[in-house]
C-alpha positions as a LaTeX table, in Angstrom:
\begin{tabular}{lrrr}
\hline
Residue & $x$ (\AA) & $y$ (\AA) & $z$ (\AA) \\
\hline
Unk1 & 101.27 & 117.47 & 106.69 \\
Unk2 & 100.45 & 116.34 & 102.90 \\
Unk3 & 96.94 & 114.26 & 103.39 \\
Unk4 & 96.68 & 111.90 & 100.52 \\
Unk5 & 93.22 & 110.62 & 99.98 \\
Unk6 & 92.77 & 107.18 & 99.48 \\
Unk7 & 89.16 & 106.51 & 98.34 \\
Unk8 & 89.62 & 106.35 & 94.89 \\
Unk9 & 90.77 & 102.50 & 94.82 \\
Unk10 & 89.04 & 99.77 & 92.71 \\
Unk11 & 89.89 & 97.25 & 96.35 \\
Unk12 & 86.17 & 99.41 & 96.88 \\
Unk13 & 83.28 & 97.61 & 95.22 \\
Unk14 & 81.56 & 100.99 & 94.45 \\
Unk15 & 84.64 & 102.24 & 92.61 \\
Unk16 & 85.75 & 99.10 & 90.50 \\
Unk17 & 82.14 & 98.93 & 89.38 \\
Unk18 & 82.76 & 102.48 & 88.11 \\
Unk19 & 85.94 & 102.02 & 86.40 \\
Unk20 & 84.52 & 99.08 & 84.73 \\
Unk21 & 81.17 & 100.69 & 83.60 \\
Unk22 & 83.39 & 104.10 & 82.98 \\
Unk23 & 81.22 & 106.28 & 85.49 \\
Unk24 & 82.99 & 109.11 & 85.65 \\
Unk25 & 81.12 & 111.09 & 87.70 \\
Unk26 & 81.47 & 108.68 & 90.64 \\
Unk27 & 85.09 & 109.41 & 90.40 \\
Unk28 & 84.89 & 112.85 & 89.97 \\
Unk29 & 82.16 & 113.02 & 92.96 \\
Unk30 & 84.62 & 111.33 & 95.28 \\
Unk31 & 87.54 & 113.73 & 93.89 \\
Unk32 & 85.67 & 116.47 & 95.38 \\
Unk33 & 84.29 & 115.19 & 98.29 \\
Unk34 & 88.40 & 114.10 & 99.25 \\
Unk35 & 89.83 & 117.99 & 98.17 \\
Unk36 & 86.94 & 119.52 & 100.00 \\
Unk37 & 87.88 & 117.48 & 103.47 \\
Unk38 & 91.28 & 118.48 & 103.40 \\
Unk39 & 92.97 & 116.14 & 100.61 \\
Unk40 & 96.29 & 117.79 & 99.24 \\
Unk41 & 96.66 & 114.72 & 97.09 \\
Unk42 & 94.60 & 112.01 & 95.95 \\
Unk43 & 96.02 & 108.37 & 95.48 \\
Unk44 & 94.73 & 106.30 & 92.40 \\
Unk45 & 94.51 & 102.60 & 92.17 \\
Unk46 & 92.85 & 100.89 & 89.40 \\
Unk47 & 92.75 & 97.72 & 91.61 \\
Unk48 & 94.04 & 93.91 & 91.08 \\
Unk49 & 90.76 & 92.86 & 89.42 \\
Unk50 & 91.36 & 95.50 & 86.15 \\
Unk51 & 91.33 & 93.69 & 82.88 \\
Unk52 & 93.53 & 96.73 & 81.26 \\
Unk53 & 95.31 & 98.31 & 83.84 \\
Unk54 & 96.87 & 100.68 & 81.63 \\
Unk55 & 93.60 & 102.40 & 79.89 \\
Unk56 & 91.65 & 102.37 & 83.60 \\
Unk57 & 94.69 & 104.47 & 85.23 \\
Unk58 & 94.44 & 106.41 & 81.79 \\
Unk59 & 90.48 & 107.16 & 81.99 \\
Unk60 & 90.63 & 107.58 & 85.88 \\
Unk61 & 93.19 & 110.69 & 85.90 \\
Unk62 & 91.94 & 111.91 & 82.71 \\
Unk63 & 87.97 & 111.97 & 84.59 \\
Unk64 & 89.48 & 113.56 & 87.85 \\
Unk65 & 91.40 & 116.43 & 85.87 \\
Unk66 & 88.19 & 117.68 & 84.67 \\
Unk67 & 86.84 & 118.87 & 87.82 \\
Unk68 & 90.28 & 119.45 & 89.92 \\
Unk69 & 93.82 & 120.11 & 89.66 \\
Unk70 & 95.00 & 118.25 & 92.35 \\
Unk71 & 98.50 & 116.45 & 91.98 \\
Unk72 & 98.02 & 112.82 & 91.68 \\
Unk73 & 99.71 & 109.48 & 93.89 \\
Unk74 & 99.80 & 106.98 & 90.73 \\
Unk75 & 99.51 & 103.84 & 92.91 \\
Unk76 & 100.80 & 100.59 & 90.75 \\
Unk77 & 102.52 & 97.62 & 91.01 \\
Unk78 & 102.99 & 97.87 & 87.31 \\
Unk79 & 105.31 & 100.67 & 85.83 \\
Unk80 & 103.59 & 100.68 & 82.48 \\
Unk81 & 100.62 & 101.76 & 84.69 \\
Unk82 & 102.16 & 104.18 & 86.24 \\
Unk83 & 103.76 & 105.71 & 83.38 \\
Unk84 & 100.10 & 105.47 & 81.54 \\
Unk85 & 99.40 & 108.25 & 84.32 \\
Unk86 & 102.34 & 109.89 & 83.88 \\
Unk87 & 101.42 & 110.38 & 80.08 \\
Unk88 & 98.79 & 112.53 & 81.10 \\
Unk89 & 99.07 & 113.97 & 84.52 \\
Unk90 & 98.83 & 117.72 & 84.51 \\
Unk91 & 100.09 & 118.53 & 87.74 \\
Unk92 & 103.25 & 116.90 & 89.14 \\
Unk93 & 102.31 & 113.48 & 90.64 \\
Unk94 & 103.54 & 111.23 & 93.16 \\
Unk95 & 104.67 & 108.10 & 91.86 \\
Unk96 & 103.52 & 105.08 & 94.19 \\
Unk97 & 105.39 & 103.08 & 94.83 \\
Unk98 & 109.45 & 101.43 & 94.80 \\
Unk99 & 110.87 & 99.25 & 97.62 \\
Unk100 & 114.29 & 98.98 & 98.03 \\
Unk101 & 115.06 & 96.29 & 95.17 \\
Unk102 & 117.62 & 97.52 & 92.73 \\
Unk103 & 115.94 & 97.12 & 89.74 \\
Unk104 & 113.14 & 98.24 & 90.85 \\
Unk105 & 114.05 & 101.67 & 91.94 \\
Unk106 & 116.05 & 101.70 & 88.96 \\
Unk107 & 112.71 & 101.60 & 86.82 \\
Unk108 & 110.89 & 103.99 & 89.29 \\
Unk109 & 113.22 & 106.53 & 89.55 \\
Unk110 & 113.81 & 106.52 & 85.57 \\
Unk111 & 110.12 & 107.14 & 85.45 \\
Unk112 & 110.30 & 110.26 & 88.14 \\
Unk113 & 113.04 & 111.32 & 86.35 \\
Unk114 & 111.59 & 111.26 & 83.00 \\
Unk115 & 107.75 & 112.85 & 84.22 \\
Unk116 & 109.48 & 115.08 & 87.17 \\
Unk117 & 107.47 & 113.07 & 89.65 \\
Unk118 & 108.17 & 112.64 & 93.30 \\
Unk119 & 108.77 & 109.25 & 94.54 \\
Unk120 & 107.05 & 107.36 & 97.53 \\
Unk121 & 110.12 & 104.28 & 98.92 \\
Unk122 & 109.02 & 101.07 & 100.53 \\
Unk123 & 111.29 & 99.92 & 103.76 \\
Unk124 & 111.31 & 96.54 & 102.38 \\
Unk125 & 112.81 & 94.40 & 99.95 \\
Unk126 & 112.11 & 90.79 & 98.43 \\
Unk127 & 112.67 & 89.19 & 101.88 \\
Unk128 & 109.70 & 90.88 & 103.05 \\
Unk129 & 108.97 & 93.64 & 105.96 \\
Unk130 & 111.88 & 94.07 & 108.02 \\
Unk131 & 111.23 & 93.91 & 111.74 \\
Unk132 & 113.84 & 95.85 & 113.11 \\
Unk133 & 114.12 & 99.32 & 112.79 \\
Unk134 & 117.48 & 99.00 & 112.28 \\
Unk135 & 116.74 & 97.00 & 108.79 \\
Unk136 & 114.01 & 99.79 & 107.94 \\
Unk137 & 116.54 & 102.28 & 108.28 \\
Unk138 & 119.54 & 100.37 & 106.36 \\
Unk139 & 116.83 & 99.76 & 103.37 \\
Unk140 & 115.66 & 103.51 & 103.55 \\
Unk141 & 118.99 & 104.64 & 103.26 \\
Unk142 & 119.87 & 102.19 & 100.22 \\
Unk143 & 116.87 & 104.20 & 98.91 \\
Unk144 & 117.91 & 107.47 & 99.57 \\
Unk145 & 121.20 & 107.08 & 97.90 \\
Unk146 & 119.65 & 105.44 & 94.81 \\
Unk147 & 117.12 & 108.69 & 94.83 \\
Unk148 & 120.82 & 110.77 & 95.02 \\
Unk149 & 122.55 & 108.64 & 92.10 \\
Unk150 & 119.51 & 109.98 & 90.14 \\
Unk151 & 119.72 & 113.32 & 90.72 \\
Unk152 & 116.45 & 113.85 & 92.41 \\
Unk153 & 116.12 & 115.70 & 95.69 \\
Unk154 & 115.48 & 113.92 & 98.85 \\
Unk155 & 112.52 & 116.62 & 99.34 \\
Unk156 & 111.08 & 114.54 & 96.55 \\
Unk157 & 110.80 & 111.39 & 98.15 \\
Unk158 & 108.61 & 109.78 & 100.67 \\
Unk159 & 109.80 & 107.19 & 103.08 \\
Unk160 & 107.08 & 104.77 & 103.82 \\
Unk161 & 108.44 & 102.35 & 106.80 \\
Unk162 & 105.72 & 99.90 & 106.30 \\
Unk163 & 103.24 & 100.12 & 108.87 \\
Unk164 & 101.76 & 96.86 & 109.93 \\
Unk165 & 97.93 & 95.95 & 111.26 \\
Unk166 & 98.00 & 96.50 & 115.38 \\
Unk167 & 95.82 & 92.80 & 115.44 \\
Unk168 & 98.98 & 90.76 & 113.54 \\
Unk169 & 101.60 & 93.60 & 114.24 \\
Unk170 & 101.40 & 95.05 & 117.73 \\
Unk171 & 105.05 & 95.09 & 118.32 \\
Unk172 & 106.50 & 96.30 & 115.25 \\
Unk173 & 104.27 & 100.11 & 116.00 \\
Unk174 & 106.51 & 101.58 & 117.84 \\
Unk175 & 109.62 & 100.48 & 116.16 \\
Unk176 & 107.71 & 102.04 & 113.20 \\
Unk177 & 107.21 & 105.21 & 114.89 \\
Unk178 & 110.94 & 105.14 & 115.57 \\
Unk179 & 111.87 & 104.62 & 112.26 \\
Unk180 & 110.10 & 107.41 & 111.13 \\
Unk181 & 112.18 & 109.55 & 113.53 \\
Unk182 & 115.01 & 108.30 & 111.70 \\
Unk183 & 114.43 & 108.41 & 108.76 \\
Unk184 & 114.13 & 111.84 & 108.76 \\
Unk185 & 117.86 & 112.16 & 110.15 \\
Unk186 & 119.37 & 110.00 & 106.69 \\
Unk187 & 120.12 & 113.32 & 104.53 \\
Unk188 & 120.01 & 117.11 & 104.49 \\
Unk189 & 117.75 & 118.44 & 103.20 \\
Unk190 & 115.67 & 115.14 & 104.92 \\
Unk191 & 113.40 & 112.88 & 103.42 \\
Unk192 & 109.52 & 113.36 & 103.87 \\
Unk193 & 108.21 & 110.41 & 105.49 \\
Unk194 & 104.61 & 108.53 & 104.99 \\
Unk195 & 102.14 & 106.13 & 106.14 \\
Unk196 & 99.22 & 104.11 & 104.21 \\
Unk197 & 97.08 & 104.75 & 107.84 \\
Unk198 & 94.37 & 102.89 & 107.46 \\
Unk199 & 96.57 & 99.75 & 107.23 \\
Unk200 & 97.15 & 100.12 & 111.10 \\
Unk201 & 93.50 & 99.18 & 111.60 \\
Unk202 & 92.72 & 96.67 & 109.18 \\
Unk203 & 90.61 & 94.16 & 111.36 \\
Unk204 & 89.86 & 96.11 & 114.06 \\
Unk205 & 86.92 & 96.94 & 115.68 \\
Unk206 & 87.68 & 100.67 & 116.65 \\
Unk207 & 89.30 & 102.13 & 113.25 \\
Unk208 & 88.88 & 105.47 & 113.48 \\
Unk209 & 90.39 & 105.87 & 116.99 \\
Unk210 & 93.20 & 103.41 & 116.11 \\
Unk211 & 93.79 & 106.16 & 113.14 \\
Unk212 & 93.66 & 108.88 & 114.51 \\
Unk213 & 95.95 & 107.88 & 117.75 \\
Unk214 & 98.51 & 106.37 & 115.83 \\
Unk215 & 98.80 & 109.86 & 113.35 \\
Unk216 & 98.92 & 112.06 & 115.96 \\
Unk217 & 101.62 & 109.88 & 117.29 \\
Unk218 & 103.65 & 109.66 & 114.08 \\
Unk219 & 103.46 & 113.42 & 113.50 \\
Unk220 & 105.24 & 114.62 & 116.51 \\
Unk221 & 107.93 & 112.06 & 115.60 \\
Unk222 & 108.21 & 113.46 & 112.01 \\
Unk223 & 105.98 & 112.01 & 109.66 \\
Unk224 & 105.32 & 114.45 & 107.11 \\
Unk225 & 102.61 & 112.41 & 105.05 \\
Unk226 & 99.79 & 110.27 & 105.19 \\
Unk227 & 97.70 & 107.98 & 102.91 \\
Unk228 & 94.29 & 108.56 & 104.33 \\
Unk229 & 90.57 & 108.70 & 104.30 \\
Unk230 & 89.99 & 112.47 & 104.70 \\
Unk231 & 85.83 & 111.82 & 104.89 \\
Unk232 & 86.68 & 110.89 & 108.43 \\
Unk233 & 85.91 & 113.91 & 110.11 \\
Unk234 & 87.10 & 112.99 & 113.55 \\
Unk235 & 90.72 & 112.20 & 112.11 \\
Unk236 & 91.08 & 115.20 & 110.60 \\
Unk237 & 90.45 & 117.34 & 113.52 \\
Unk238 & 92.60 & 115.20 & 115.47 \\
Unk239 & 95.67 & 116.29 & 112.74 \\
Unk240 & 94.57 & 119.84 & 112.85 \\
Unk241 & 94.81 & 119.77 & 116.60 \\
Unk242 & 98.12 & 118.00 & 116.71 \\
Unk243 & 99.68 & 120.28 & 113.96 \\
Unk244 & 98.61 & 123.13 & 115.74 \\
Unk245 & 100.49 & 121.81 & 119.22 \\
Unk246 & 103.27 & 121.04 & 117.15 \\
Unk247 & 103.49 & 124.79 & 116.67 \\
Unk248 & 102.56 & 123.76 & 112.78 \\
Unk249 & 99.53 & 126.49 & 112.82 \\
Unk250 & 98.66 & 129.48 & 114.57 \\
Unk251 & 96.13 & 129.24 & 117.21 \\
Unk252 & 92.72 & 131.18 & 117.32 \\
Unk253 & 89.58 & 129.71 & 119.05 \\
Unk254 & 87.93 & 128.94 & 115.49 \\
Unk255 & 91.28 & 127.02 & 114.34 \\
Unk256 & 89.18 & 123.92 & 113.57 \\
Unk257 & 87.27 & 126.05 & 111.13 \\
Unk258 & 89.98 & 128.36 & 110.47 \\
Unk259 & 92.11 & 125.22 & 108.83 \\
Unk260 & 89.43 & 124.05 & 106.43 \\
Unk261 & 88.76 & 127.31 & 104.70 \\
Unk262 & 92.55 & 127.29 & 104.50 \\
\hline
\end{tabular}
């Protein structure tokens, strides 16, 4: 499974204060730390409080490719800001994010068509969140076939079906899980599929557990990707060890150890 790390995020006091005072090396320190726990991919939000959202997104990949290579989840509302990224992104990035609006994906995809990025899809539209799987999977597939009229590979996109808080959301989770199922069954090759995890625990009391449940959950159902914190030691043994019953990994006793120096 790709693990996207999703520390680096001015909605964190510690990192908006270093994007504003241009601290680079708390960026880069928390660049590491993610890639060294596991992180295939590190998300990058310059947060709703940046004055220029454009030069922050600019300075903040810029400051991370000096001490790693790792491709880059461009994570904007704005697609000047993403494309600001884009500009300067060494490795090929993740784009972050479209929902299912027209013009919107047509602006997104442009963009991932123009930078070669890949593309992470929202199961949702200007109504709102769906709460059917049946809507997340009409609005996924509206996705996949604008992805198609593009010319970009379904391997290249990421179906996010919106996961919800378990404290306001409790029964939309398992419709969720469904829909991940499913939307893995819209296209050969299929679509990878993705989750912004921590999002299933926001308010709760027990976040880690609430995590790591719900991933191990998702995976054997086909999710393929996950926006996470990868400093959380306990969830990311409890992906190893579900990857490695899902016949993902081969077993030794050390596999725990084994995966990390991987």
């Amino acid at each position: 499974m790709l693990v996207i790390g999703e520390l680096i995020n001015g909605m964190f006091k510690d990192v908006a204060r270093a994007i504003q005072n241009r601290e680079s090396d708390i960026i880069q320190h928390l660049a590491e730390e993610q890639v060294n726990a596991g992180a295939a991919a590190l998300d990058i939000n310059v947060g709703p409080y940046s004055k220029d959202p454009k030069a922050d997104m600019k300075w903040i990949v810029e400051s991370i490719q000096k001490v790693t290579d790792i491709n880059l989840c461009l994570d904007s509302t704005k697609a000047d800001c993403i494309e600001e990224g884009l500009k300067v992104a060494k490795s090929r990035a993740i784009i972050n994010s479209t929902n299912a609006d027209t013009d919107k994906m047509d602006t997104i995809f442009a963009l991932a068509k123009k930078y070669d990025a890949q593309v992470i899809g929202l199961a949702m539209d200007k109504s709102g969140i769906p709460n059917t799987k049946e809507k997340r999977v009409e609005l996924a597939a509206k996705i996949v076939a604008k992805t198609m009229d593009f010319g970009i590979g379904a391997e290249d996109l990421y179906l996010d079906p919106m996961l919800l808080p378990i404290n306001v959301g409790q029964d939309q989770e398992k419709t969720i899980i469904e829909s991940i199922r499913e939307f893995r069954q819209l296209c050969t090759p299929a679509p990878n599929t993705l989750v912004g995890l921590s999002n299933i625990s926001q308010g709760a009391d027990t976040r880690s557990l609430l995590n790591r449940t719900f991933l191990t959950m998702a995976l054997a159902n086909g999710l393929t990707a996950a926006i996470l914190d990868p400093l959380d030691k306990d969830l990311m043994d409890a992906l190893i060890t579900a990857e490695l019953i899902l016949n993902k990994n081969i077993y030794c006793d050390s596999f725990l150890e084994a995966y990390r120096k991987k």
